[in-house]
Every structure is written in structure tokens, then in C-alpha cells.
CHARMM-style PDB file with segment names, atoms N, HN, CA, C and O in Angstrom:
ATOM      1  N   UNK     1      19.777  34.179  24.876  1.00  0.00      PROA
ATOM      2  CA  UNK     1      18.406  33.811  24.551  1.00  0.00      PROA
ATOM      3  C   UNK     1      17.891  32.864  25.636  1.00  0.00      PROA
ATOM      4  O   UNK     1      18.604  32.007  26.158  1.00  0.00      PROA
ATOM      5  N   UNK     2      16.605  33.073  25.944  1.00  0.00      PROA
ATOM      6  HN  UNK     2      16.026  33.769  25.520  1.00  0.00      PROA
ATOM      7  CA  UNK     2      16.178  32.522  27.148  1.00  0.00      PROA
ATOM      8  C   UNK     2      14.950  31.616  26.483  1.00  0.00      PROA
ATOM      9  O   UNK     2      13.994  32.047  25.837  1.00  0.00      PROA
ATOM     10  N   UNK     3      15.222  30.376  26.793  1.00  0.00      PROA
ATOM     11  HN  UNK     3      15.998  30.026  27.317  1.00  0.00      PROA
ATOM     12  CA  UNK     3      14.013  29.345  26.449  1.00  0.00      PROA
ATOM     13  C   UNK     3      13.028  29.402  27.656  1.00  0.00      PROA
ATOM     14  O   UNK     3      13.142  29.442  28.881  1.00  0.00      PROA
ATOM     15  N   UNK     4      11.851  29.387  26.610  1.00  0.00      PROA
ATOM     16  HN  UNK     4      11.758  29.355  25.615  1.00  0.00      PROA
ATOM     17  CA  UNK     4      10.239  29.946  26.941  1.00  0.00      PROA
ATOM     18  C   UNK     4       9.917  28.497  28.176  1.00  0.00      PROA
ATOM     19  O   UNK     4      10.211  27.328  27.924  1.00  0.00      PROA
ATOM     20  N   UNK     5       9.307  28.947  29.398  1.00  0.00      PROA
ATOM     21  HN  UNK     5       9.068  29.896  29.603  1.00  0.00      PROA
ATOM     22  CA  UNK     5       9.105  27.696  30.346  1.00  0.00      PROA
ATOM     23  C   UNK     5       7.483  26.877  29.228  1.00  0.00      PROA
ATOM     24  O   UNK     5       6.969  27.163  28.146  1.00  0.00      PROA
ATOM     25  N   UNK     6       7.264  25.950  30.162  1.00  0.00      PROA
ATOM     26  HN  UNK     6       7.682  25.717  31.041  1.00  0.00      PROA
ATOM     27  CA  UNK     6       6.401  25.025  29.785  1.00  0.00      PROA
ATOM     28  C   UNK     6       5.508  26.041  30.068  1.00  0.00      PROA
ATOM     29  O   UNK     6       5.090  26.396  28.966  1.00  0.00      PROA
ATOM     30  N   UNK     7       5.027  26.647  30.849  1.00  0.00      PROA
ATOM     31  HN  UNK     7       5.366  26.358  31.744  1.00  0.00      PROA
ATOM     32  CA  UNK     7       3.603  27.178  31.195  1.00  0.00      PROA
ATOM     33  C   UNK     7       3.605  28.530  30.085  1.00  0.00      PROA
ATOM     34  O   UNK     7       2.521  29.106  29.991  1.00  0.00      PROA
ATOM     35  N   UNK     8       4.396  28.901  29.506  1.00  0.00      PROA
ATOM     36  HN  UNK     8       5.276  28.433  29.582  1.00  0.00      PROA
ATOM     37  CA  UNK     8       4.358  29.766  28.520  1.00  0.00      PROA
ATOM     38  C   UNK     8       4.449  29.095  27.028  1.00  0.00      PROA
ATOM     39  O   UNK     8       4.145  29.914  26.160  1.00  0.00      PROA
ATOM     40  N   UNK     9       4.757  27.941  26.576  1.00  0.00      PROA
ATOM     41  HN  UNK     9       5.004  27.276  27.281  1.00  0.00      PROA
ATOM     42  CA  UNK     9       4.675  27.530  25.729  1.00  0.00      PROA
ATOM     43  C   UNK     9       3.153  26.858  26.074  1.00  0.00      PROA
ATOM     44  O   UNK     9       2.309  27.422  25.378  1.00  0.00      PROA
ATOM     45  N   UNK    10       2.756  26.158  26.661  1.00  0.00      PROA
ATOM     46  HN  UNK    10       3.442  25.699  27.226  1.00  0.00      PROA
ATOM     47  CA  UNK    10       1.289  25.849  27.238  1.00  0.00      PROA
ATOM     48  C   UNK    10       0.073  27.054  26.849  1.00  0.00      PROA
ATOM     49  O   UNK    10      -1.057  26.901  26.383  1.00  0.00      PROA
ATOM     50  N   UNK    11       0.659  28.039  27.165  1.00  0.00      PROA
ATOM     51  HN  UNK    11       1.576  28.164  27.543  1.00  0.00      PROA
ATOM     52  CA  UNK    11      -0.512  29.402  26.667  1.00  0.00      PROA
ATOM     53  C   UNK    11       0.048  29.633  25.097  1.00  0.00      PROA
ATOM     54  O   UNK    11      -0.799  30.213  24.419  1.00  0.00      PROA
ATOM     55  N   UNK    12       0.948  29.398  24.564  1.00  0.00      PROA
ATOM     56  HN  UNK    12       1.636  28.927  25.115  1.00  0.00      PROA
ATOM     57  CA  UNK    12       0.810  30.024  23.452  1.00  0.00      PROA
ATOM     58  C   UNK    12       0.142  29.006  22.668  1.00  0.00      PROA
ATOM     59  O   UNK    12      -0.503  29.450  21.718  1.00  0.00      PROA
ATOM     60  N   UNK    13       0.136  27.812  22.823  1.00  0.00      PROA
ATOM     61  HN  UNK    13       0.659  27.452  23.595  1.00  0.00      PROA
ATOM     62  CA  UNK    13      -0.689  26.501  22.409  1.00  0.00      PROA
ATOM     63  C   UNK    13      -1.879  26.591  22.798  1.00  0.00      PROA
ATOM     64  O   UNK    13      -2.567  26.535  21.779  1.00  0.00      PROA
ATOM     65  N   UNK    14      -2.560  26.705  23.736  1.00  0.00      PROA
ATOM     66  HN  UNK    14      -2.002  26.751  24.564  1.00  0.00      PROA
ATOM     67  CA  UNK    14      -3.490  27.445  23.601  1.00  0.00      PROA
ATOM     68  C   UNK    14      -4.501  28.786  22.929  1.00  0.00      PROA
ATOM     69  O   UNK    14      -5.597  28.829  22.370  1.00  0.00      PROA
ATOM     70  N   UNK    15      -3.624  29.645  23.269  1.00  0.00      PROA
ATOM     71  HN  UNK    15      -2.733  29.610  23.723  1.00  0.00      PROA
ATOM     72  CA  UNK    15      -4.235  30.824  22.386  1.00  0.00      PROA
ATOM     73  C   UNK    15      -4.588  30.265  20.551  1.00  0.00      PROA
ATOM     74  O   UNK    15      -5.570  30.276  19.809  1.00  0.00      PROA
ATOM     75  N   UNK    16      -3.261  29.861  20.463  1.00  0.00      PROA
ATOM     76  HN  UNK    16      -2.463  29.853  21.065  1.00  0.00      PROA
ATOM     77  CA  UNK    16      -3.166  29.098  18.919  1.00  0.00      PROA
ATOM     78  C   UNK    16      -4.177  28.620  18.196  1.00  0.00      PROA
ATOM     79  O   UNK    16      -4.566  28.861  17.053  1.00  0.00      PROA
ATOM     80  N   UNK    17      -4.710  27.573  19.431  1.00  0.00      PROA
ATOM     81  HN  UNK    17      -4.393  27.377  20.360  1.00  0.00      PROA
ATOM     82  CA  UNK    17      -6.021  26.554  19.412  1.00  0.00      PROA
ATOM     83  C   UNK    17      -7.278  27.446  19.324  1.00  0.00      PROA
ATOM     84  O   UNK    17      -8.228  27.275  18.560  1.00  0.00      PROA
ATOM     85  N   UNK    18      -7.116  28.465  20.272  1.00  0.00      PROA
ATOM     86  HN  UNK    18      -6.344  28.605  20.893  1.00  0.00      PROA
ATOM     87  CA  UNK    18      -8.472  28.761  20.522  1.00  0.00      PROA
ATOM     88  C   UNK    18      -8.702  29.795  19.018  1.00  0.00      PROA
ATOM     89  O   UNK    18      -9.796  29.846  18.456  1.00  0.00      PROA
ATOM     90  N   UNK    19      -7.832  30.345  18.666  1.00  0.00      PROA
ATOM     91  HN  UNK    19      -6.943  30.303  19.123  1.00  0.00      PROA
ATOM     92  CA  UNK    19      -7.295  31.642  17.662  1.00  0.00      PROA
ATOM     93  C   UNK    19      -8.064  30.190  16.246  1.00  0.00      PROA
ATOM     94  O   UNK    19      -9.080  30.436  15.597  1.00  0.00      PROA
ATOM     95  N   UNK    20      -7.428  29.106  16.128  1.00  0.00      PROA
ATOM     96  HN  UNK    20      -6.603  28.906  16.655  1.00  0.00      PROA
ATOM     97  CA  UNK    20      -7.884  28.329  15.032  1.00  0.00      PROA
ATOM     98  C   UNK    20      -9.522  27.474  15.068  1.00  0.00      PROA
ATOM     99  O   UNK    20     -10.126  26.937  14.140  1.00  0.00      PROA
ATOM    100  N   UNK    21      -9.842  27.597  16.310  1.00  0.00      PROA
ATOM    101  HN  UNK    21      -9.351  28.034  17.064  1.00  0.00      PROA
ATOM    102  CA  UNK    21     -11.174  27.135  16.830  1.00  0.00      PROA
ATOM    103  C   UNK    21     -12.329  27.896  16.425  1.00  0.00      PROA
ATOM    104  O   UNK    21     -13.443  27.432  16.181  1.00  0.00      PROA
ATOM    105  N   UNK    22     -11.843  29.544  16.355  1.00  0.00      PROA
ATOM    106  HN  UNK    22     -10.938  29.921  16.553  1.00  0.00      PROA
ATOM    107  CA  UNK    22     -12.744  30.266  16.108  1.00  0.00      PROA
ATOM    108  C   UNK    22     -12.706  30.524  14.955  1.00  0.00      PROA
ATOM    109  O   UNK    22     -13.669  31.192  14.578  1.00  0.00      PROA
ATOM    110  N   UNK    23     -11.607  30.142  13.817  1.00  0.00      PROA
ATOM    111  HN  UNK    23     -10.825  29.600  14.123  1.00  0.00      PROA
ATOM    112  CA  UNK    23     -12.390  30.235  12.286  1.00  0.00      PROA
ATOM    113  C   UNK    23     -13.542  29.564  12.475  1.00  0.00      PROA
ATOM    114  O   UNK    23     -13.773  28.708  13.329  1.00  0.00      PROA
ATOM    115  N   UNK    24     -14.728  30.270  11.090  1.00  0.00      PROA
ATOM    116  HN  UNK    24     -14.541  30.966  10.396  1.00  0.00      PROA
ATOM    117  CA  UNK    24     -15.773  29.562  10.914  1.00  0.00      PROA
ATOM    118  C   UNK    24     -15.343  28.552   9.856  1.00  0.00      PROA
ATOM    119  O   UNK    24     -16.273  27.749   9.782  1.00  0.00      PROA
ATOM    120  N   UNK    25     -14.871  28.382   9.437  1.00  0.00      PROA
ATOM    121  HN  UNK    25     -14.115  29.034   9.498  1.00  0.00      PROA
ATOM    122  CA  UNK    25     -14.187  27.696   8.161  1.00  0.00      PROA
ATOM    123  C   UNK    25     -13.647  26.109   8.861  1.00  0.00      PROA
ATOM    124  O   UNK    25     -13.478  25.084   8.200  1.00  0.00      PROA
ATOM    125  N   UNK    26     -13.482  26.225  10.075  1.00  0.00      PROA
ATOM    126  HN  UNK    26     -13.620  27.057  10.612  1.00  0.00      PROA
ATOM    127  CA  UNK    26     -12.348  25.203  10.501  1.00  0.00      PROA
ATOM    128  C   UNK    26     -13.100  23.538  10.262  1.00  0.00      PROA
ATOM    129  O   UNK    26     -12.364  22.630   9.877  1.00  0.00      PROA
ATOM    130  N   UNK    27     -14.308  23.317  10.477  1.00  0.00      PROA
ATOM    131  HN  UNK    27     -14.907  24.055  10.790  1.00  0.00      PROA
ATOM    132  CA  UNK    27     -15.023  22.246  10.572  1.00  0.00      PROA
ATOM    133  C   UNK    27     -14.821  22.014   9.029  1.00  0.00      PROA
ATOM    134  O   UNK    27     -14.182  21.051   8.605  1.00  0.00      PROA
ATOM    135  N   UNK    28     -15.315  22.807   8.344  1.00  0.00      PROA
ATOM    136  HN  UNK    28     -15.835  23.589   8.688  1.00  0.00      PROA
ATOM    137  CA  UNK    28     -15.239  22.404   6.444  1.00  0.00      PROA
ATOM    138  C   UNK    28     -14.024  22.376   5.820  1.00  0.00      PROA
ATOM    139  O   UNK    28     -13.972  22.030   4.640  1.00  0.00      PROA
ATOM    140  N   UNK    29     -12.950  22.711   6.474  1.00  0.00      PROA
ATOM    141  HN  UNK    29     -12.992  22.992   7.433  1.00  0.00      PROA
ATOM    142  CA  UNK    29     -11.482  22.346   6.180  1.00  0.00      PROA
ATOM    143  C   UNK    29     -11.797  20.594   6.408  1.00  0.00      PROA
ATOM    144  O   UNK    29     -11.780  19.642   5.627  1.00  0.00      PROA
ATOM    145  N   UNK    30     -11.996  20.686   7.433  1.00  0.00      PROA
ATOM    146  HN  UNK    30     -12.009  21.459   8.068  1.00  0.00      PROA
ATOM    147  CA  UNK    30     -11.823  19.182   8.387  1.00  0.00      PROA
ATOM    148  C   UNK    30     -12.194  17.978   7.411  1.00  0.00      PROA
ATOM    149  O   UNK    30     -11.513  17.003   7.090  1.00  0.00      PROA
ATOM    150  N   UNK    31     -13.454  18.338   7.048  1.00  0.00      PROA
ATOM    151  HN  UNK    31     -14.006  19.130   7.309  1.00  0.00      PROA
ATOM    152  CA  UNK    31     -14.223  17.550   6.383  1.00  0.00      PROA
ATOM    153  C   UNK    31     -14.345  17.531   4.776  1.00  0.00      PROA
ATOM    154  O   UNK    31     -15.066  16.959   3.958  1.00  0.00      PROA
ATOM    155  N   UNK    32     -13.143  18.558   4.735  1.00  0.00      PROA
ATOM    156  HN  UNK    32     -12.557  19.022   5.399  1.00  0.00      PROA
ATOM    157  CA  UNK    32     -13.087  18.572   3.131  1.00  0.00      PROA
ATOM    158  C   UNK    32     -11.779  17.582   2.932  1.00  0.00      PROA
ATOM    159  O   UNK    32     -11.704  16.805   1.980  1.00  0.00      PROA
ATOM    160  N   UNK    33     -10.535  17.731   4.169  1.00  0.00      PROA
ATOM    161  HN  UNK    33     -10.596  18.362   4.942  1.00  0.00      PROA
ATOM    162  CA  UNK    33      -9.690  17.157   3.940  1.00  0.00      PROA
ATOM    163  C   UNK    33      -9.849  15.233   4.169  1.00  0.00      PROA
ATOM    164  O   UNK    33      -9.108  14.304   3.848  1.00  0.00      PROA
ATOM    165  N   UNK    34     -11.346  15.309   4.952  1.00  0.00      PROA
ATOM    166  HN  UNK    34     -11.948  16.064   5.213  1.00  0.00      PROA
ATOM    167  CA  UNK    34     -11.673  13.804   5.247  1.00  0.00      PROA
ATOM    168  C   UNK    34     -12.624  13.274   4.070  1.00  0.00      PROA
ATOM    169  O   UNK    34     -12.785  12.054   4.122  1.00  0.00      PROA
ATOM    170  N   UNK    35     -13.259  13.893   3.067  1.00  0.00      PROA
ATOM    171  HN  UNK    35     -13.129  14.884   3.026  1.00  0.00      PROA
ATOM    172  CA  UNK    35     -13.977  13.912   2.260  1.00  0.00      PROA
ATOM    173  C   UNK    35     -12.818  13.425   0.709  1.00  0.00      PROA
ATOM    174  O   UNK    35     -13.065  12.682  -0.241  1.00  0.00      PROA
ATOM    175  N   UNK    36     -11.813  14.071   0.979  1.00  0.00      PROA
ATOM    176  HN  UNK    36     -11.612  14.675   1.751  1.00  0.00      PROA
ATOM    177  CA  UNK    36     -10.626  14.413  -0.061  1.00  0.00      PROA
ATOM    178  C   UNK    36      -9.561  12.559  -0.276  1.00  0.00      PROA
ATOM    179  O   UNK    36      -9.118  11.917  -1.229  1.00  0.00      PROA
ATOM    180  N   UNK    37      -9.598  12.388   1.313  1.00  0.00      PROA
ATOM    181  HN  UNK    37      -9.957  12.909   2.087  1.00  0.00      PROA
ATOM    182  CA  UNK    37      -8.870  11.036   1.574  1.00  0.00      PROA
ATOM    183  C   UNK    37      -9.975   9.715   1.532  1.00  0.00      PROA
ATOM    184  O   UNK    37      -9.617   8.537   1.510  1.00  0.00      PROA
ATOM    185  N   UNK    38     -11.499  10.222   1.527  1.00  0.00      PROA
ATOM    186  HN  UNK    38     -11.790  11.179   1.545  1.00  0.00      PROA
ATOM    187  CA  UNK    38     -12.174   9.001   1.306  1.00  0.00      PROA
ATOM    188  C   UNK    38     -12.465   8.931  -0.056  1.00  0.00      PROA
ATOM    189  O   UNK    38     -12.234   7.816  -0.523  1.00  0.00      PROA
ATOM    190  N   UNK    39     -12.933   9.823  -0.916  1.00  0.00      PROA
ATOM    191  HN  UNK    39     -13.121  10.729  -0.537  1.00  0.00      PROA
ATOM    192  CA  UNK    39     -12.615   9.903  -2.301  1.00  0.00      PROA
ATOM    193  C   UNK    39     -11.221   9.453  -2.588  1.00  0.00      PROA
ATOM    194  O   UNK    39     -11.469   8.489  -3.312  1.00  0.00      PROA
ATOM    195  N   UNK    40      -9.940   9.507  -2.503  1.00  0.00      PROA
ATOM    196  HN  UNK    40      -9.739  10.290  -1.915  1.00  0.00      PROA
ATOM    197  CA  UNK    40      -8.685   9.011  -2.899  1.00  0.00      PROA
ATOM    198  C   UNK    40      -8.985   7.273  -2.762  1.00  0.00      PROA
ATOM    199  O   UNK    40      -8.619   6.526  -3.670  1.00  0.00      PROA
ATOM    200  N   UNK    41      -9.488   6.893  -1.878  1.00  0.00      PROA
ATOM    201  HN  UNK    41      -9.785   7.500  -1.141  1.00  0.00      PROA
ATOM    202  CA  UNK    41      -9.431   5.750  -1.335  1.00  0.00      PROA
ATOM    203  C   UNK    41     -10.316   4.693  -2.325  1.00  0.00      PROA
ATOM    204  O   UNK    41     -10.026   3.605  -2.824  1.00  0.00      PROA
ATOM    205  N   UNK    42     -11.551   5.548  -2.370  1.00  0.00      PROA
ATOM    206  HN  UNK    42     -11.786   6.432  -1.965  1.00  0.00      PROA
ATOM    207  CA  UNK    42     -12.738   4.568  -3.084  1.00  0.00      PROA
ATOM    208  C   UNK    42     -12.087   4.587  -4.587  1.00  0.00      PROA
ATOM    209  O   UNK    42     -11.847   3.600  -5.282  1.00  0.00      PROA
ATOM    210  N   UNK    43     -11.887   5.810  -4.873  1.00  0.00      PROA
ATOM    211  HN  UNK    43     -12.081   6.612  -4.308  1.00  0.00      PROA
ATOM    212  CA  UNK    43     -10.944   5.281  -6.448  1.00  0.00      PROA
ATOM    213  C   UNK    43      -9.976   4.381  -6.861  1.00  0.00      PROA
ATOM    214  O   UNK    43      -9.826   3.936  -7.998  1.00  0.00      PROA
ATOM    215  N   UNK    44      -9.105   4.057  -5.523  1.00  0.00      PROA
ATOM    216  HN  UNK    44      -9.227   4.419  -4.599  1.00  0.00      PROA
ATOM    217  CA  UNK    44      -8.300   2.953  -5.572  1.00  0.00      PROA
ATOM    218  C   UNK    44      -8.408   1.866  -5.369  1.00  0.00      PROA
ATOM    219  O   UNK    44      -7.653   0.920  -5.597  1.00  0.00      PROA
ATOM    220  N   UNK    45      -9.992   1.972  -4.629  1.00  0.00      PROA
ATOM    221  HN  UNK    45     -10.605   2.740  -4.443  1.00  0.00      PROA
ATOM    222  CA  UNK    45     -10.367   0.470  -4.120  1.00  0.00      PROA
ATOM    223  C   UNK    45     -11.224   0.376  -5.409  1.00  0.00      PROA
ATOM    224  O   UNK    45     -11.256  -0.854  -5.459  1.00  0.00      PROA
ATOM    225  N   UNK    46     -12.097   0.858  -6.720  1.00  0.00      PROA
ATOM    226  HN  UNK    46     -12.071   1.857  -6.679  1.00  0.00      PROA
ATOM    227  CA  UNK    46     -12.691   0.737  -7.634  1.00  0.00      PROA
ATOM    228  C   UNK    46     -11.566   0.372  -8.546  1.00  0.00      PROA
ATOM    229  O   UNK    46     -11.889  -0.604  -9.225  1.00  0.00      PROA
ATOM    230  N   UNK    47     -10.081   0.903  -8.869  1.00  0.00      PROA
ATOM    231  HN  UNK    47      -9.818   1.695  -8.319  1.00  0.00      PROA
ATOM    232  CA  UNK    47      -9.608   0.319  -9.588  1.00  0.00      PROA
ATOM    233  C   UNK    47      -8.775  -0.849  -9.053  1.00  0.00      PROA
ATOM    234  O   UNK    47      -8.198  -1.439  -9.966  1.00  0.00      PROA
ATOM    235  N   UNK    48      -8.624  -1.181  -8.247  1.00  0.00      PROA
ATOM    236  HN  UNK    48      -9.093  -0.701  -7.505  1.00  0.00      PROA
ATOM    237  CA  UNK    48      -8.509  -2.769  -7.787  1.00  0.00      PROA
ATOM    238  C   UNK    48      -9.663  -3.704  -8.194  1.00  0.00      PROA
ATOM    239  O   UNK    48      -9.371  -4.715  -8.832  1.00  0.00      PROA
ATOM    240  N   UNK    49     -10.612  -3.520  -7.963  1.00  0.00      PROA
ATOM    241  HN  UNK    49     -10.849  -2.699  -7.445  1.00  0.00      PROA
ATOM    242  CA  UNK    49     -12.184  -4.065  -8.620  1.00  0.00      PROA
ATOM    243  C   UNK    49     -12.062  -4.451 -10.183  1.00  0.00      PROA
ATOM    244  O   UNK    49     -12.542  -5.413 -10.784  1.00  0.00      PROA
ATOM    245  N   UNK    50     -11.218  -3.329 -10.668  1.00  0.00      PROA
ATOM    246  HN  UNK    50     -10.828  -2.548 -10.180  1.00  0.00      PROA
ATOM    247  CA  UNK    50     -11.600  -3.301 -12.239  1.00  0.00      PROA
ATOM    248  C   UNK    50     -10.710  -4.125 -13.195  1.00  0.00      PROA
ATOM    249  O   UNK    50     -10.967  -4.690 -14.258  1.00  0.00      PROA
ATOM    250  N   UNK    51      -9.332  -3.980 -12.310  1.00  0.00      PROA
ATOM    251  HN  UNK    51      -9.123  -3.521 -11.447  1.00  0.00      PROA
ATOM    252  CA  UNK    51      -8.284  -4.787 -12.049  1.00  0.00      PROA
ATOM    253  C   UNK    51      -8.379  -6.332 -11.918  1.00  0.00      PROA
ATOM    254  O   UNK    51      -8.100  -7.033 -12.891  1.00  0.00      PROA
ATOM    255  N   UNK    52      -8.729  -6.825 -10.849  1.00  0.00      PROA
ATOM    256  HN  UNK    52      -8.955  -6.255 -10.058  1.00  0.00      PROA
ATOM    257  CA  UNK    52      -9.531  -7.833 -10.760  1.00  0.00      PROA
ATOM    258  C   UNK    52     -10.382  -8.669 -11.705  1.00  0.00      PROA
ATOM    259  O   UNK    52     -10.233  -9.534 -12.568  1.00  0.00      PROA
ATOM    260  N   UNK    53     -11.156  -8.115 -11.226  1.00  0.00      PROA
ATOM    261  HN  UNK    53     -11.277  -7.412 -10.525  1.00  0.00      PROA
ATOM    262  CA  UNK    53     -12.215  -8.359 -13.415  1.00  0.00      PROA
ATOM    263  C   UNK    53     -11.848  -8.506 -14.370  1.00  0.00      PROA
ATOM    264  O   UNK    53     -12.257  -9.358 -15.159  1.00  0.00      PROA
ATOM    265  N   UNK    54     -10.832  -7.584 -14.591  1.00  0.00      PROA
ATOM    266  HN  UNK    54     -10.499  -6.892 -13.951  1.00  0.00      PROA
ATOM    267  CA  UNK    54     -10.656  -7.493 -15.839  1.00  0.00      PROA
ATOM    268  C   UNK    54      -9.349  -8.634 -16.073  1.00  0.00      PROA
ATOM    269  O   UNK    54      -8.802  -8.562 -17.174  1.00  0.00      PROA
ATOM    270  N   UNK    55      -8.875  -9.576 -15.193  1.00  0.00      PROA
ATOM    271  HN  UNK    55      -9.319  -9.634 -14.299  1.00  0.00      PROA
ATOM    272  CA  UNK    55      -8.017 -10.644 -14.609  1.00  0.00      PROA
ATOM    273  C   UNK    55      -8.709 -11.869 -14.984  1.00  0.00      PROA
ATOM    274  O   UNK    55      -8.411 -12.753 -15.788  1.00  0.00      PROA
ATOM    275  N   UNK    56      -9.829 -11.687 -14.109  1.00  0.00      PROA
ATOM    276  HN  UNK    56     -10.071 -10.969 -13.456  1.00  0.00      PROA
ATOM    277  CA  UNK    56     -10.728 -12.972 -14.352  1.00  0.00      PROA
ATOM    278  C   UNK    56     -11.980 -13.187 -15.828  1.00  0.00      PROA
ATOM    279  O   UNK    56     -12.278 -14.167 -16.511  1.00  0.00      PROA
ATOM    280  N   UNK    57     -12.298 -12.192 -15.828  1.00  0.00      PROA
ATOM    281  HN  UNK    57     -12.056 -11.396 -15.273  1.00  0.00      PROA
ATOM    282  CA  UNK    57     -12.783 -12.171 -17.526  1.00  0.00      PROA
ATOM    283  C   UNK    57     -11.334 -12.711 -18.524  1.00  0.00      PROA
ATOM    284  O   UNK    57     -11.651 -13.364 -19.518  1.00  0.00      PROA
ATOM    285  N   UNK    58      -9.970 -12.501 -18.335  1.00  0.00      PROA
ATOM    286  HN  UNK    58      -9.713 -11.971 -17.527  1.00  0.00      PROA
ATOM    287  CA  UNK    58      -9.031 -13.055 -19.624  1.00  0.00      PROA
ATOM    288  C   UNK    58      -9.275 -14.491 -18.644  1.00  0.00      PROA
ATOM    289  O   UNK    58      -9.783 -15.381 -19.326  1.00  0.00      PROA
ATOM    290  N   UNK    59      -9.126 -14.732 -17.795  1.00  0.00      PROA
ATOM    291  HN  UNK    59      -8.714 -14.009 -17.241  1.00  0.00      PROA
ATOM    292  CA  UNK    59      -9.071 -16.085 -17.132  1.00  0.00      PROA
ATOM    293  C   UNK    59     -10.150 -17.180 -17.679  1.00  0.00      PROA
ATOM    294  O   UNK    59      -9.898 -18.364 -17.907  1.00  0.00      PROA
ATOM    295  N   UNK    60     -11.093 -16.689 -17.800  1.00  0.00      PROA
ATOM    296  HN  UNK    60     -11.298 -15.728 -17.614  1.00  0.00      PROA
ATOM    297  CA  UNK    60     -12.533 -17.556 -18.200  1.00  0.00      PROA
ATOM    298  C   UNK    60     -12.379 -17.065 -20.018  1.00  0.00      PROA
ATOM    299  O   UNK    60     -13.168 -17.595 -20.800  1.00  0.00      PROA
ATOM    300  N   UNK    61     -11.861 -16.562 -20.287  1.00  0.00      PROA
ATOM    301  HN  UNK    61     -11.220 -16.132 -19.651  1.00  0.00      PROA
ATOM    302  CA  UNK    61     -12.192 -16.477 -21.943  1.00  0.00      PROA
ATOM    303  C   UNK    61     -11.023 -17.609 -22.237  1.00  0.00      PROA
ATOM    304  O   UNK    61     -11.188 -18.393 -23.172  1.00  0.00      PROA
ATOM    305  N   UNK    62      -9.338 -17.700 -21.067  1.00  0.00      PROA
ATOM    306  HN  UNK    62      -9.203 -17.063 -20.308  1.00  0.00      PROA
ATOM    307  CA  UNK    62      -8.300 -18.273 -21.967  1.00  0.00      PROA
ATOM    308  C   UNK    62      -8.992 -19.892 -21.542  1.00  0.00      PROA
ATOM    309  O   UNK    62      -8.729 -20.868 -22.244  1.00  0.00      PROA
ATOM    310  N   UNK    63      -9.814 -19.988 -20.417  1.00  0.00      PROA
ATOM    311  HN  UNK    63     -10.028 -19.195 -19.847  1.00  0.00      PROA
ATOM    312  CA  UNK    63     -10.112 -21.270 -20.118  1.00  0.00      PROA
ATOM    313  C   UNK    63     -11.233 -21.841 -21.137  1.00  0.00      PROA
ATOM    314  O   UNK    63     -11.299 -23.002 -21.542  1.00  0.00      PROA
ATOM    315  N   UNK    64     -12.203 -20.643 -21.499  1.00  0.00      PROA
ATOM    316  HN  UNK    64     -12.149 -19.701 -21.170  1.00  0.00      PROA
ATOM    317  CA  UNK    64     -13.011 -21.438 -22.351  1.00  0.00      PROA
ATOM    318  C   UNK    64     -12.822 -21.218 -24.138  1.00  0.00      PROA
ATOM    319  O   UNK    64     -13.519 -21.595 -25.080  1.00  0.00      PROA
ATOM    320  N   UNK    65     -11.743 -20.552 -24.074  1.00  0.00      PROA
ATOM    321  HN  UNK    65     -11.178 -20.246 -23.309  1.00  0.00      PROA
ATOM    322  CA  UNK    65     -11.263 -20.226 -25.564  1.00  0.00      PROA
ATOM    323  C   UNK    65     -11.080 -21.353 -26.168  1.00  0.00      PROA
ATOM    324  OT1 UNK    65     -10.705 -21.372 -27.340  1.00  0.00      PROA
TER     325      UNK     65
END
């Protein structure tokens, strides 16, 4: 078995690219998977928020209880 030189692994990385460039789909993958991780994010940063609050509301009820 004969390992493929750089300039042939270079074109098949290419073709690859260009072969995945030309879905029309490829941009709304992109942005579904960046859409997908900023939604994950804001939910975790809202329940840290709620978390929080809901910390300092027992804090001010045990202080003024």
C-alpha cells in the first residue's frame, strides 16, 4: 500500500471543500448549528439569573423574617 503524497491529499481536500461549498444548504447548517449553541447558552445563563434570585429573595425574607 502506497501512502497518498501531500499534493494528492491537498486535492482531495479540496475537491471535498468545494463538493461541500456547493450545497445550498451549507450556510443554514452553519447558522442553525450557531443559532442551536446560542440558544443552549442563553438558557443557562437565564437559569443562573433565576438561580440567583431565587438565592437572594430567601436571603432578604430570612433577614427580614
Amino acid at each position: 500500500m502506497v501512502a497518498p503524497t501531500n499534493n494528492q491529499t491537498n486535492q482531495k481536500t479540496e475537491m471535498l471543500q468545494k463538493a461541500r461549498a456547493a450545497l445550498p444548504l451549507t450556510k443554514i447548517r452553519e447558522w442553525a448549528f450557531e443559532g442551536a449553541f446560542f440558544s443552549v447558552a442563553l438558557i443557562a445563563m437565564a437559569g443562573w439569573v433565576y438561580f440567583i434570585t431565587l438565592l437572594l429573595v430567601r436571603l432578604f425574607l430570612w433577614f427580614f423574617g
